[in-house]
C-alpha positions in Angstrom: 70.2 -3.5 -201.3 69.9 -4.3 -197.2 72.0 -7.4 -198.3 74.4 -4.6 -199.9 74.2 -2.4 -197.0 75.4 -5.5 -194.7 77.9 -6.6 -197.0 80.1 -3.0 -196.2 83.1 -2.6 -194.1 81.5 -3.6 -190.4 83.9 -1.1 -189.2 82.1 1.9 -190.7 79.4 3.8 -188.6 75.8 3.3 -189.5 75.3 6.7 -191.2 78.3 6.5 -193.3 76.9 2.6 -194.3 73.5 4.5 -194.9 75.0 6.9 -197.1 77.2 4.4 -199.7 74.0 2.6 -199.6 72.1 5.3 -200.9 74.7 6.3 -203.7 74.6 2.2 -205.0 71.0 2.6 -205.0 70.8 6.0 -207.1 73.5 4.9 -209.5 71.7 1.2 -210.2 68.3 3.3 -210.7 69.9 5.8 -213.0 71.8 2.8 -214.7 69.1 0.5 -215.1 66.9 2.9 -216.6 68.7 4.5 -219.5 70.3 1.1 -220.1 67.9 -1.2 -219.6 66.9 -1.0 -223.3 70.2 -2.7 -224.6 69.7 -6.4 -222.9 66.4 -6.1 -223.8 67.0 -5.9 -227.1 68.4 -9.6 -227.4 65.0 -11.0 -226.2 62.6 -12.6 -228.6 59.6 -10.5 -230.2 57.6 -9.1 -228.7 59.8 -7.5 -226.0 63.1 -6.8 -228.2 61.8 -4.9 -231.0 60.1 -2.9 -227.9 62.8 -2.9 -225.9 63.0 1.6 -226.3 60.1 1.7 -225.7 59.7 -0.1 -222.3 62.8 1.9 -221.6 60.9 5.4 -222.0 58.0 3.7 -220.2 60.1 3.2 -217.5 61.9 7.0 -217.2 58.4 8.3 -217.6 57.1 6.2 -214.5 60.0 7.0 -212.7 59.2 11.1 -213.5 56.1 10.7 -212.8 56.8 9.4 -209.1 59.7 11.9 -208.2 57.8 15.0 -209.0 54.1 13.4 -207.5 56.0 12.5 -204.6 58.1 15.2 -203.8 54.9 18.0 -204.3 53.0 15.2 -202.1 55.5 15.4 -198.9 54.7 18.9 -199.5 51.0 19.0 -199.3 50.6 16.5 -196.6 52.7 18.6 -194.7 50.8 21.7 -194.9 47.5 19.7 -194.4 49.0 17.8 -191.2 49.5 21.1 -189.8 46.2 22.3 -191.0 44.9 19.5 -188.9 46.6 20.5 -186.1 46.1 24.6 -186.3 43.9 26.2 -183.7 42.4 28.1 -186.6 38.7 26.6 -187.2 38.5 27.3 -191.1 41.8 26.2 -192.1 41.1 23.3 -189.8 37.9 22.0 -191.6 39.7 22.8 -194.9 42.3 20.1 -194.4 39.7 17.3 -192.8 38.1 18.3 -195.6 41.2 17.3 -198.2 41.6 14.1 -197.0 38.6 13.0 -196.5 37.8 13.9 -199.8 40.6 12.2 -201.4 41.1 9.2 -199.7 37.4 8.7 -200.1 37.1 8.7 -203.4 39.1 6.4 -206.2 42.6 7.7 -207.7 41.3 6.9 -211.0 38.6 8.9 -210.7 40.5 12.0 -209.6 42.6 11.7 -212.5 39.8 11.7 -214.9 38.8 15.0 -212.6 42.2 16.5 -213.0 42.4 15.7 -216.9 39.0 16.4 -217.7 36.9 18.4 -215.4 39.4 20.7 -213.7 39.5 22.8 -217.2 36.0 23.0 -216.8 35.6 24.4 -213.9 38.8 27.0 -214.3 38.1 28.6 -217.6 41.4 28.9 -219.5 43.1 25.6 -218.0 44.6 23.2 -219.6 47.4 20.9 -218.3 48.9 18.4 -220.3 48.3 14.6 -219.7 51.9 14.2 -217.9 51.3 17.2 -215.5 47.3 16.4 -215.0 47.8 13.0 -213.8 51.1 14.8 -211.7 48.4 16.9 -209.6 46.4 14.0 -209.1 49.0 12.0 -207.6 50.4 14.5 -205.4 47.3 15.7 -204.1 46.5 11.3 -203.7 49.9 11.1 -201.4 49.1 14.5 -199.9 46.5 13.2 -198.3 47.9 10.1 -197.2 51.2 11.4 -196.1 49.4 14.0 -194.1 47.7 11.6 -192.0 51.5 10.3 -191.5 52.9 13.3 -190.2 50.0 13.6 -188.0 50.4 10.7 -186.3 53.9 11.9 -185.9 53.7 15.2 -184.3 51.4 13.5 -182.2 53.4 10.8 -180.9 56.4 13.4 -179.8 55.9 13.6 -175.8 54.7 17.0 -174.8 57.2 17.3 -172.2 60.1 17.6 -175.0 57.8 21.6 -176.1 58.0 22.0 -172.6 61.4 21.5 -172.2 62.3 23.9 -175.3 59.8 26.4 -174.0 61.4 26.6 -170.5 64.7 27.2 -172.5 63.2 30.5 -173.9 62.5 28.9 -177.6 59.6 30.4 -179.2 56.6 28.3 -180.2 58.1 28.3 -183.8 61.5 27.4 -183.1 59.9 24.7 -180.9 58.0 22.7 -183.4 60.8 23.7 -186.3 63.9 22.9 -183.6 62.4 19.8 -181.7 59.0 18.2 -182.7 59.9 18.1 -186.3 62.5 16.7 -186.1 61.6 13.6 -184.0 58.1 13.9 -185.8 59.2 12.9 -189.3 61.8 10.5 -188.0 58.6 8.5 -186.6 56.4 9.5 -189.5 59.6 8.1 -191.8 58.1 4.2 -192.2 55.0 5.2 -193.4 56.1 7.8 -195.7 58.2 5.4 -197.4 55.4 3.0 -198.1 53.6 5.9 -199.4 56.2 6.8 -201.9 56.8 3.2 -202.8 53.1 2.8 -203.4 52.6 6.2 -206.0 55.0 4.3 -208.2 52.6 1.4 -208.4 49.6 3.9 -208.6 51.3 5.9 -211.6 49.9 3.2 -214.0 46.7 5.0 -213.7 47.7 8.0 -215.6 47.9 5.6 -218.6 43.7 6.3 -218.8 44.6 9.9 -219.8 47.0 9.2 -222.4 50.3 9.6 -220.3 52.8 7.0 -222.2 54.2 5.3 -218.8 54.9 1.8 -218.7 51.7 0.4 -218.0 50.0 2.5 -221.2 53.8 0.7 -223.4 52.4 -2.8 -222.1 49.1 -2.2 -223.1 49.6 -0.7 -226.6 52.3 -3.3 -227.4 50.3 -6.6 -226.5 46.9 -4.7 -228.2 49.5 -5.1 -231.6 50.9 -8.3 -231.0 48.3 -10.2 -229.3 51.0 -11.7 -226.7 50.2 -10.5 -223.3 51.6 -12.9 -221.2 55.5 -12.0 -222.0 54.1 -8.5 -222.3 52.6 -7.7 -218.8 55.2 -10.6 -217.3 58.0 -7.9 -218.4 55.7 -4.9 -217.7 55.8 -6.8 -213.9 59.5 -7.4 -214.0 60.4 -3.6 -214.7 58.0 -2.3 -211.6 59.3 -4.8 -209.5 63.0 -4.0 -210.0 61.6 0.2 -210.0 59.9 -0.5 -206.5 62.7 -3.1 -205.4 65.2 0.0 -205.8 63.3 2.8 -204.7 62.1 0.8 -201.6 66.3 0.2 -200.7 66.9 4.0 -201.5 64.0 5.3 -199.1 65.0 2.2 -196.6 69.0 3.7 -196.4 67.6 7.3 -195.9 65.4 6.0 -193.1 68.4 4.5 -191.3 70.4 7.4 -192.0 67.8 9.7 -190.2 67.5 7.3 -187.5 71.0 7.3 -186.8 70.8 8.6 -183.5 68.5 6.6 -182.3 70.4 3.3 -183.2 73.9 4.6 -183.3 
């Protein structure tokens, strides 16, 4: 899609290039995943007769990595400032998170999620989809958290001095003018982050959720042909992660818009 992005009207600003790209992108995602299923169909067994059923797969994945994600921003920016609070306990808490997570294997805090976390809260019970949902967000919580971090940190203190000495409050400061700038610089990483949980969403397939990777497996465990199996299993992630990379690629270009004009 950068090729796409190049390919517009020179004569358009950057933003308004960022913004056709990002439309292209959505509508070739949205396209390619509730249509995929009907080229699919023409190829030999064992991918045609399975061809709705990679398809499904595929939107599952694709669920699976919107709602982790988006709950993950979240979290990793309430740890990231529970990092950075001047409040002891709520500063130990959030070390504590990621350490603990990115410490530990994402398969095993799935298993956790699916089948511990119901022991240890009486009356629990989350379905596969939504277990291995929680263990993804709170996985990019804790990665993205170290990523907006970094990025409040790397604003120059003189720009909350400036604000300050303009009679902004300490809240309108950071909401107003280290935000901002923070997340703009904490954008690249973020990105790789996001691309990365669609990758790491094969995992749920150990707790039943029917994603793509769990399609693959049952389908070749039938027909006993995993090579044009897992080679199409491939193909679909690397178009999903191919896309998804272009769509978080144009929003970082249309945030960074002032800086490059």
């Amino acid at each position: 899609m950068k090729a796409a992005f190049t390919l517009l009207p020179r004569g358009w600003s950057r933003q308004r290039r960022s913004a056709v790209t990002i439309v292209l992108a959505i509508t070739a995602l949205l396209l390619f995943l509730w249509l995929m299923a009907i080229p699919m169909a023409w190829l030999p067994e064992p991918i045609g007769p399975a061809a709705q059923q990679f398809a499904e797969g595929a939107r599952i994945t694709v669920a699976l990595t919107l709602v982790a994600g988006v709950i993950g921003i979240v979290l990793g920016m309430l740890a990231a400032l529970g990092r950075l609070s001047s409040f002891g306990p709520l500063r130990w808490l959030a070390g504590f998170y990621i350490w603990a997570i990115r410490g530990t294997p994402l398969l095993v805090q799935v298993l956790f999620v699916f089948l511990a976390l119901p022991a240890l809260v009486p009356g629990l019970q989350l379905s596969d989809f939504y277990s291995a949902v929680v263990a993804l967000a709170f996985n990019a919580g804790a990665y993205n958290a170290e990523a907006i971090r970094s990025g409040i940190l790397a604003v120059h203190k003189g720009q909350a001095e400036a604000a300050r000495s303009l009679g902004l409050s300490p809240f309108q400061t950071f909401r107003d003018v280290v935000f901002p700038q923070s997340m703009r610089i904490a954008l690249p990483p973020l990105v790789n982050n996001f691309v990365s949980l669609l990758k790491d969403s094969s995992l749920a397939y150990v707790i039943g959720v029917v994603e793509l990777s769990n399609i693959g497996n049952r389908i070749q465990s039938v027909t006993f042909q995993p090579i044009p199996v897992f080679v199409t299993v491939a193909a679909i992630y690397l178009i999903l992660t191919s896309v998804m990379t272009q769509i978080s690629g144009a929003i970082e270009r249309q945030l960074d818009v002032e800086r490059h004009g």
